[in-house]
LUMVO-167752 format. One record per residue: residue number from 0; z negated, x negated, y of N, C-alpha, C in turn. Coordinates in steps of 0.05 Angstrom, whole numbers, plus 5000, padded with zeros to 4 digits. Atoms other than C-alpha are relative to their C-alpha. Last residue first. Example, Ala and Ser with C-alpha at 12.3 -4.5 7.8 and 13.67 -1.06 7.14 Angstrom:
<nodes>
{1, {5001, 5016, 4976}, {4857, 4727, 4979}, {4986, 5015, 5022}}
{0, {5000, 4982, 4976}, {4844, 4754, 4910}, {5000, 4982, 5024}}
</nodes>
This chain:
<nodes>
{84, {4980, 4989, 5008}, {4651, 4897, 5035}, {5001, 5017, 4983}}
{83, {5002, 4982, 4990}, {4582, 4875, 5048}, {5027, 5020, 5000}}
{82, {5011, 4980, 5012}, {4584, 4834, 4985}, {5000, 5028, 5022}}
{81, {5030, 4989, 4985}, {4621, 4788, 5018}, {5003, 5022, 4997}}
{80, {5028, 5028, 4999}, {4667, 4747, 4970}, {4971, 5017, 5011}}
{79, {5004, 5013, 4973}, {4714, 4806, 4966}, {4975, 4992, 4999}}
{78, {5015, 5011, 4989}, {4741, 4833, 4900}, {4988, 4990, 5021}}
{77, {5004, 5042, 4994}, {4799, 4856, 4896}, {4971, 5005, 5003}}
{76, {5005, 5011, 4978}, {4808, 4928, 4850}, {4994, 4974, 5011}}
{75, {5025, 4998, 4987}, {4829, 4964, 4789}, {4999, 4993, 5020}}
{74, {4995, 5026, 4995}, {4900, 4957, 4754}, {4965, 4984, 5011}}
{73, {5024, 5004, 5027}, {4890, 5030, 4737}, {4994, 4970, 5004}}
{72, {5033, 5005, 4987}, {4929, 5049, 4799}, {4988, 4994, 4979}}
{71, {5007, 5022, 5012}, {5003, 5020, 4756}, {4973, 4998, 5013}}
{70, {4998, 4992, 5028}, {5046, 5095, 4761}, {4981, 4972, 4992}}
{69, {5010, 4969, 5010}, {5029, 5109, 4832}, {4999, 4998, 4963}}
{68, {5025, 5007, 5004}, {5039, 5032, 4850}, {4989, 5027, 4988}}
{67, {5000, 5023, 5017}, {5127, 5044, 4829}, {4965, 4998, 4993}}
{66, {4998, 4982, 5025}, {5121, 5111, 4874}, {4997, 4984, 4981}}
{65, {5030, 4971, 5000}, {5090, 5071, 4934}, {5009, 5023, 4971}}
{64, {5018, 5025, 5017}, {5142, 5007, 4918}, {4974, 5021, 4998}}
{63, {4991, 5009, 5023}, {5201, 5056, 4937}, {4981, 4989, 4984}}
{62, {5001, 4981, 5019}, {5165, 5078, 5002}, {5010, 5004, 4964}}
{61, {5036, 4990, 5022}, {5146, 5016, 5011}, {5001, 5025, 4998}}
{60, {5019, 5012, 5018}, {5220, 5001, 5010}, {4973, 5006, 4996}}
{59, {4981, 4991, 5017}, {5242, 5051, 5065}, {4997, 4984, 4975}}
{58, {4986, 5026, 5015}, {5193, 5029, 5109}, {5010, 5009, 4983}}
{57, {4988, 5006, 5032}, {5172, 5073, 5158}, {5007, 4978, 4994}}
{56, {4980, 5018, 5011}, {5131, 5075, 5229}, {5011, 5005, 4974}}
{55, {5011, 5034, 4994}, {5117, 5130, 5268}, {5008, 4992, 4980}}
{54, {5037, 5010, 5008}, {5121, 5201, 5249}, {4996, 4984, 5001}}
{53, {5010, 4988, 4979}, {5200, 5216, 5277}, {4962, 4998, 5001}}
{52, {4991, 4967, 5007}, {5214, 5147, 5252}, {4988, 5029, 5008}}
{51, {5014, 4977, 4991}, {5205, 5084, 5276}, {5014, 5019, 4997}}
{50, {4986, 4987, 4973}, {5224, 5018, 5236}, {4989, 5021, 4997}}
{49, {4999, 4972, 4981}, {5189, 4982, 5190}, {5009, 5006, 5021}}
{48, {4996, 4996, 4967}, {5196, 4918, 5152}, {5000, 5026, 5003}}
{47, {4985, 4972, 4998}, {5152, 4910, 5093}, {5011, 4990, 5024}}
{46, {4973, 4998, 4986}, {5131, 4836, 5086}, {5021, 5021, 4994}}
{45, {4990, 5002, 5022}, {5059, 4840, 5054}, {5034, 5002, 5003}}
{44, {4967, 4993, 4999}, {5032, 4815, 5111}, {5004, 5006, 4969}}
{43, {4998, 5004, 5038}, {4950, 4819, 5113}, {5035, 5009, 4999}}
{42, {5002, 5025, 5005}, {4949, 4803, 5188}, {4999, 5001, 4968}}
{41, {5028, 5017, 4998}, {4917, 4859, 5233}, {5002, 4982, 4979}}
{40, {5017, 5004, 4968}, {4992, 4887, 5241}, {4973, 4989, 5004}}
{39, {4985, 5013, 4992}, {5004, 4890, 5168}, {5002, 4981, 5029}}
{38, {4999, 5029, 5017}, {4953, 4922, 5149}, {5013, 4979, 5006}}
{37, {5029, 5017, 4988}, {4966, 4968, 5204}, {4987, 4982, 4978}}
{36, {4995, 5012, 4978}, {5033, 4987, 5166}, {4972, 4982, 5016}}
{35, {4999, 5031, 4997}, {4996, 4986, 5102}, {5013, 4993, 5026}}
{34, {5029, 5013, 5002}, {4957, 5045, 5131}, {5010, 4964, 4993}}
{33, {5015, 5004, 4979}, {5012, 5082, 5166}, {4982, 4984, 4989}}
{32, {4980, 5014, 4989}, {5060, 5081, 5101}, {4982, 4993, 5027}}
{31, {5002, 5018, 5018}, {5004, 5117, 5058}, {5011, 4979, 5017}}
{30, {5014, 5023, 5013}, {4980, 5154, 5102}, {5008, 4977, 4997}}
{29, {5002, 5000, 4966}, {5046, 5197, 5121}, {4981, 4975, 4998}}
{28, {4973, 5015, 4988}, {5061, 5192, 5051}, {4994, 4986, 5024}}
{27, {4996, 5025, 5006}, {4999, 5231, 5043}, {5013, 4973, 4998}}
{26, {5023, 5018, 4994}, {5016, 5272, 5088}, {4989, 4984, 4987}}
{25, {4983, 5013, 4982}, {5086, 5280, 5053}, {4976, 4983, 5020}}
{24, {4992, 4988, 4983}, {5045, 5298, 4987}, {5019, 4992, 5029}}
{23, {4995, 4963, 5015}, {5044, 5280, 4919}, {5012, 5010, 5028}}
{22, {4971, 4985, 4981}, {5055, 5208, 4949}, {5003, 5021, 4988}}
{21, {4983, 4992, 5027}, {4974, 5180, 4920}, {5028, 5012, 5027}}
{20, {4976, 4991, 5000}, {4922, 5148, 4945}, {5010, 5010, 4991}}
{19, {4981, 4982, 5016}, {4852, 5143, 4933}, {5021, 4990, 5024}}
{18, {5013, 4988, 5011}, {4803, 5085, 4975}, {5026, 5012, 4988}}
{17, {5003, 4986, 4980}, {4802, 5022, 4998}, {4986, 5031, 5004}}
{16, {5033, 5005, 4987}, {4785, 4984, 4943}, {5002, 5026, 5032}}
{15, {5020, 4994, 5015}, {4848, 5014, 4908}, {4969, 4996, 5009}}
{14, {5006, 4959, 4983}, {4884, 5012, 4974}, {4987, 5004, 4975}}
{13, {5012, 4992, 4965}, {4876, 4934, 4964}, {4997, 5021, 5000}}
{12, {5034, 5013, 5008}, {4888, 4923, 4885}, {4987, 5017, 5023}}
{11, {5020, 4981, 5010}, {4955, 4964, 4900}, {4974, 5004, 4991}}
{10, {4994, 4977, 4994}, {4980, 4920, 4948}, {4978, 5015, 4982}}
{9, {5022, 5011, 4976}, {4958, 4856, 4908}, {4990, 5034, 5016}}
{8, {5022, 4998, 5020}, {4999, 4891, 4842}, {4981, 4993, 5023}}
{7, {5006, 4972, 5001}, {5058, 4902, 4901}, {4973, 5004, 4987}}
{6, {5012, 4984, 4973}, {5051, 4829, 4928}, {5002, 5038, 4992}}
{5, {5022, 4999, 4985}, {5056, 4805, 4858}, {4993, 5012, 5016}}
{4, {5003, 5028, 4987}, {5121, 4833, 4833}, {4974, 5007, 5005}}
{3, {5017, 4996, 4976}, {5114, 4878, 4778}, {4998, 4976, 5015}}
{2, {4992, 5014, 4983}, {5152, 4846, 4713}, {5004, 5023, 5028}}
{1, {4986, 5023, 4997}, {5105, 4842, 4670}, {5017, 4987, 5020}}
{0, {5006, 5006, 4972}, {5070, 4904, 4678}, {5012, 4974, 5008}}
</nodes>
């Protein structure tokens, strides 16, 4: 796992707390790419760029980095200070 950049192992901490993922399917896909997008947008950057495609936004890299976290979910999850999380 060595050499996993950070912001993907972060990435995949996050939608681990979040909840399942996975790119078996296209809706999932669909997901997957819509959720860090709005991640993104309310301020947790992980510096995808996206452009609009016929399903709203893509990123042609996190789709690349979404097959890469598929093979490293074991990693577990973040933490967050407040317990209500």
């Amino acid at each position: 796992m060595k050499n996993i950049r950070k912001d993907v192992l972060v990435l995949t901490s996050i939608l681990n707390r979040i909840g399942n993922y996975n790119m078996k399917t296209f809706n999932n896909r669909l997901i997957f790419q819509k959720t860090v997008y709005f991640l993104q947008t309310f301020g947790i950057n992980f510096g995808y760029r996206f452009s609009w495609y016929v399903y709203g936004p893509y990123s042609p890299k996190l789709a690349d980095d979404g097959y890469l976290m598929e093979t490293i979910k074991t990693i577990g999850t973040i933490k967050f200070i407040n317990p209500k999380f």
